[in-house]
TIKOLVO-293006 format. One line per field, with one value per atom (N, C-alpha, C, CB): residue number from 0; x, y, z; atom name; residue in one letter. Coordinates in steps of 0.1 Angstrom, whole numbers, plus 5000, padded with zeros to 4 digits. Glycine has a CB too. Layout:
n <- (NUM,...) $
x <- (X,...) $
y <- (Y,...) $
z <- (Z,...) $
atom <- (CA,...) $
res <- (a,...) $
This chain:
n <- (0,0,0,0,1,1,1,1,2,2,2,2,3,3,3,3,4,4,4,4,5,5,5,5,6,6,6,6,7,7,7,7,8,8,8,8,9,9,9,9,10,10,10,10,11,11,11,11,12,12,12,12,13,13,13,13,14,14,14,14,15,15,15,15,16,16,16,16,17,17,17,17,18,18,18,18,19,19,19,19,20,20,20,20,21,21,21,21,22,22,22,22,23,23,23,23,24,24,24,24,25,25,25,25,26,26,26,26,27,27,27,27,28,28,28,28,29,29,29,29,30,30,30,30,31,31,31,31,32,32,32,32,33,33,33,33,34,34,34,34,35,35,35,35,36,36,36,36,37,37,37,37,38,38,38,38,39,39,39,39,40,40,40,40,41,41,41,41,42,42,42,42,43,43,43,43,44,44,44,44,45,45,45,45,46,46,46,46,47,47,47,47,48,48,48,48,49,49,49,49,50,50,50,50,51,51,51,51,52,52,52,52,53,53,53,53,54,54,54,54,55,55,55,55,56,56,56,56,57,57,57,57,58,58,58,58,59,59,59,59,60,60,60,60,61,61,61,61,62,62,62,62,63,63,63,63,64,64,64,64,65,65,65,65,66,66,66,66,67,67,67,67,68,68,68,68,69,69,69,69,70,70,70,70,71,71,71,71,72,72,72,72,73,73,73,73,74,74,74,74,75,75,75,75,76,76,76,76,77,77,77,77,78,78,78,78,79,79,79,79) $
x <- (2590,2586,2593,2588,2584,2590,2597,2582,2603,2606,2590,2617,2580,2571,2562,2563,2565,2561,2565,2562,2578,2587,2582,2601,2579,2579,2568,2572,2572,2560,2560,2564,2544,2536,2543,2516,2547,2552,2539,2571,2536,2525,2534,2509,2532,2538,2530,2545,2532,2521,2507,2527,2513,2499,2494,2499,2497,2485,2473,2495,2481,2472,2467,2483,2473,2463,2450,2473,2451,2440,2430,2445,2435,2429,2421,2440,2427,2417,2407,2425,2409,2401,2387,2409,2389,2381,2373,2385,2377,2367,2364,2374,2366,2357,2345,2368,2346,2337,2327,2342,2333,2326,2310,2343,2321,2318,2302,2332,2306,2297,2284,2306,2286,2277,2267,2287,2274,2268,2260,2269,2265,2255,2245,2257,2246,2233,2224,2240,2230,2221,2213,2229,2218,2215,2202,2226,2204,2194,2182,2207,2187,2175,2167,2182,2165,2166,2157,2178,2163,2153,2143,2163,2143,2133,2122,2138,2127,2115,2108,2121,2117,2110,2098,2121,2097,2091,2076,2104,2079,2067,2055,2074,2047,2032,2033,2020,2035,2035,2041,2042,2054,2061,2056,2074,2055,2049,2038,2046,2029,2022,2020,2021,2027,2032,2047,2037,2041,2050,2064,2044,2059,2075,2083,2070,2081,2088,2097,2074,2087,2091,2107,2075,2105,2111,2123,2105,2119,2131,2138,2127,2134,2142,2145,2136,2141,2151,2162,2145,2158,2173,2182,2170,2184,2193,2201,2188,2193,2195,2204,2182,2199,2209,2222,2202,2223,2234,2244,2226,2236,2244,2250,2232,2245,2245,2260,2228,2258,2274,2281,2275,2280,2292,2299,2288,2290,2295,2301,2283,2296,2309,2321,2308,2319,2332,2341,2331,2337,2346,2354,2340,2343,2348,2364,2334,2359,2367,2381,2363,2376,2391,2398,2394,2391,2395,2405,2375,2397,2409,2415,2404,2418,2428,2441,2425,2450,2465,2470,2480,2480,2485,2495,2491,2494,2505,2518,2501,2527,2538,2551,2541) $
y <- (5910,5915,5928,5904,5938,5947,5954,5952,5964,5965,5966,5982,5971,5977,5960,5992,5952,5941,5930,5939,5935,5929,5932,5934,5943,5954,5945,5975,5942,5934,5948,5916,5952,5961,5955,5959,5976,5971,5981,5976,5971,5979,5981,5969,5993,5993,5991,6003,5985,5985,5990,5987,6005,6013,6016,6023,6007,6010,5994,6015,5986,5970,5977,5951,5980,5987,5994,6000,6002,6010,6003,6015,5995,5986,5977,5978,5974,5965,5974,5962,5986,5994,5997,6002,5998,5998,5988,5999,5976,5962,5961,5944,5962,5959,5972,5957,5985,5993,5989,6008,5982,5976,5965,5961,5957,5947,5950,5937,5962,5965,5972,5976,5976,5988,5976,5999,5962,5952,5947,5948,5945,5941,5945,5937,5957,5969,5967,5991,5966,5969,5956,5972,5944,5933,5931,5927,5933,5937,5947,5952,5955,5967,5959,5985,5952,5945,5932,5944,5929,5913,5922,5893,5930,5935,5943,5942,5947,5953,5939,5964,5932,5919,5915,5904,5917,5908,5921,5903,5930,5939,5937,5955,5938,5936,5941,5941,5952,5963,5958,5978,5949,5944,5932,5941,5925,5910,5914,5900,5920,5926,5931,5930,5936,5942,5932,5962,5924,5919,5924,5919,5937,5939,5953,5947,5952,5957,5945,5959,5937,5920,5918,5904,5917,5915,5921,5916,5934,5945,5944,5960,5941,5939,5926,5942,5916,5901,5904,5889,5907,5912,5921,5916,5932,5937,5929,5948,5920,5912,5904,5903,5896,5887,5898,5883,5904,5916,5918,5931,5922,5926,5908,5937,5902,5888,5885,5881,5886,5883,5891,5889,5909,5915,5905,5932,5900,5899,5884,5900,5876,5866,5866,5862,5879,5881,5887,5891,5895,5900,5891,5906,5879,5872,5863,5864,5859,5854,5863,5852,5878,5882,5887,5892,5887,5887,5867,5890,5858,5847,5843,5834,5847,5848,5852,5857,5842,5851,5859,5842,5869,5882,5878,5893,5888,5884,5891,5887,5888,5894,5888,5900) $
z <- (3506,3519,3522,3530,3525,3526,3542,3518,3544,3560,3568,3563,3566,3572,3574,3562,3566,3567,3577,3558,3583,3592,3608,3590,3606,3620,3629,3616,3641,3649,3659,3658,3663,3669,3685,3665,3690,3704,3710,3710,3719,3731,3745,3735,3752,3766,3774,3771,3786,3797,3802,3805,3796,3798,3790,3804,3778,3768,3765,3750,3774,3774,3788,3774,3799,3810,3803,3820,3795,3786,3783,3773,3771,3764,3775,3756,3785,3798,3801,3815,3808,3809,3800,3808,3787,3779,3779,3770,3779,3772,3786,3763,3797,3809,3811,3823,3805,3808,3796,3810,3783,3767,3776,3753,3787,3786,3799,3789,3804,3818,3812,3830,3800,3792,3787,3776,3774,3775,3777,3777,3795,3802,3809,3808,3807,3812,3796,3815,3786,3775,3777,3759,3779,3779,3789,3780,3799,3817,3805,3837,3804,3801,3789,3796,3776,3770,3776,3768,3784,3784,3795,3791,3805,3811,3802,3820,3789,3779,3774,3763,3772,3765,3773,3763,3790,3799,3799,3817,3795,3796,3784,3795,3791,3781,3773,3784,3775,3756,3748,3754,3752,3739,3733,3742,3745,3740,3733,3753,3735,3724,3712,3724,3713,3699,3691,3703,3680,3672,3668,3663,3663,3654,3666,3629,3676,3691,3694,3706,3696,3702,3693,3696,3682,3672,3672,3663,3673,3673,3685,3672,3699,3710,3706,3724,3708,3704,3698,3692,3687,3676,3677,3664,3689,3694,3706,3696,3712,3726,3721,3733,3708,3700,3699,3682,3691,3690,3703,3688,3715,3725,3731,3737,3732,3732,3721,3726,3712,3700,3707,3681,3709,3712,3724,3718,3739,3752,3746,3766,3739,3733,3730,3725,3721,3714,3724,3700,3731,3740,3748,3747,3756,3763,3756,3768,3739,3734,3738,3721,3729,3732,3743,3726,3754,3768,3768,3781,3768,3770,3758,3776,3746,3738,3743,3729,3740,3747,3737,3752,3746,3741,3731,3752,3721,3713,3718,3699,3723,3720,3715,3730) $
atom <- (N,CA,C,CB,N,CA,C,CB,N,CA,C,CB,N,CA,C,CB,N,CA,C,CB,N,CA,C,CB,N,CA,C,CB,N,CA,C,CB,N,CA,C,CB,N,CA,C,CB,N,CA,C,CB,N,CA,C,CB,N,CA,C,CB,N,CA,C,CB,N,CA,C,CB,N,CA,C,CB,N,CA,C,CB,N,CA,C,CB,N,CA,C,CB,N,CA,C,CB,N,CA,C,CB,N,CA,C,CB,N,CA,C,CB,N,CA,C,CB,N,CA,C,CB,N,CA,C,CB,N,CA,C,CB,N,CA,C,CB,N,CA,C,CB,N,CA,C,CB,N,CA,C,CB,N,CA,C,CB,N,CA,C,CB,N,CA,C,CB,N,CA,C,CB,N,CA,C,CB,N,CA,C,CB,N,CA,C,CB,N,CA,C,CB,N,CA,C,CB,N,CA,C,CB,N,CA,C,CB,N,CA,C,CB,N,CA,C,CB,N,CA,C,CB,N,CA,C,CB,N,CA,C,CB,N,CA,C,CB,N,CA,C,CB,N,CA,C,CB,N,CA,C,CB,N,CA,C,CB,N,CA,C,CB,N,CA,C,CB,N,CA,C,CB,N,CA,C,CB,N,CA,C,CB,N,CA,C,CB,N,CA,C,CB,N,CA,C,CB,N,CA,C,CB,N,CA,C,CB,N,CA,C,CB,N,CA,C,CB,N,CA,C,CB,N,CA,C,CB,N,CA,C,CB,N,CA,C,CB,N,CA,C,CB,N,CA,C,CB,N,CA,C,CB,N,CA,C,CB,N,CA,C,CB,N,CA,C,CB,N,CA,C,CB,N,CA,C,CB,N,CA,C,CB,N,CA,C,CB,N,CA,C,CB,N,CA,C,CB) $
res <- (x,x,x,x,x,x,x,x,x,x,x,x,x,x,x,x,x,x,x,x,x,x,x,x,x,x,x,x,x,x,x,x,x,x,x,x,x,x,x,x,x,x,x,x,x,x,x,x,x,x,x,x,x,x,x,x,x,x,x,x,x,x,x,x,x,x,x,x,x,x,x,x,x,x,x,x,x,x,x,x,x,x,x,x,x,x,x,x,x,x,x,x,x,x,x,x,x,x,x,x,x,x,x,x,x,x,x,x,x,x,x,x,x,x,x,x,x,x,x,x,x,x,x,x,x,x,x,x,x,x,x,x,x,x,x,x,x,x,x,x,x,x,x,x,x,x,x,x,x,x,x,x,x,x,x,x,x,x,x,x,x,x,x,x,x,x,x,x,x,x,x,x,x,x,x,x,x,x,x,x,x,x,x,x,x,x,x,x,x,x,x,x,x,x,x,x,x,x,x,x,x,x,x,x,x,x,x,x,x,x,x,x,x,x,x,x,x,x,x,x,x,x,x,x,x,x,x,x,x,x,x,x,x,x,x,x,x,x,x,x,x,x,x,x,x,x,x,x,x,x,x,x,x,x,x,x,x,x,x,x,x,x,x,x,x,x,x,x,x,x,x,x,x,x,x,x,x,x,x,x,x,x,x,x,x,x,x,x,x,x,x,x,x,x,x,x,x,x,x,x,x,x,x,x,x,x,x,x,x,x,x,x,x,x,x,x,x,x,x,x) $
């Protein structure tokens, strides 16, 4: 083991303040993508057209994993 292998990562306050900052604007963007998303799904033109339909599902899924994962690492405790 070497020294660099020892070293545990120091964050100061205002860089986990940051980091909050970020995943709650990650998490607000999300949920707009998510809103905008299932309101294309609910429109005729899509439901219509197969591989639209398809292509919005499968981003919804997508935005849908991101707002999981987030939530996970939002109640994960901090490492320090």
């Amino acid at each position: 083991m070497t020294a660099v292998d020892t070293l545990d990562t120091i964050i100061d306050e205002e860089t986990i303040h940051e980091i909050s900052v970020e995943e709650k604007r990650l998490f607000d963007v999300n949920e707009s993508i998510k809103r905008a998303l299932t309101e294309l799904l609910n429109c005729d033109t899509v439901r219509g057209d197969n591989s639209m339909r398809m292509w919005a599902q499968a981003r919804l899924m997508e935005t849908e994993k991101e707002l999981r994962s987030g939530r996970r690492r939002k109640s994960s405790p901090c490492m320090e």
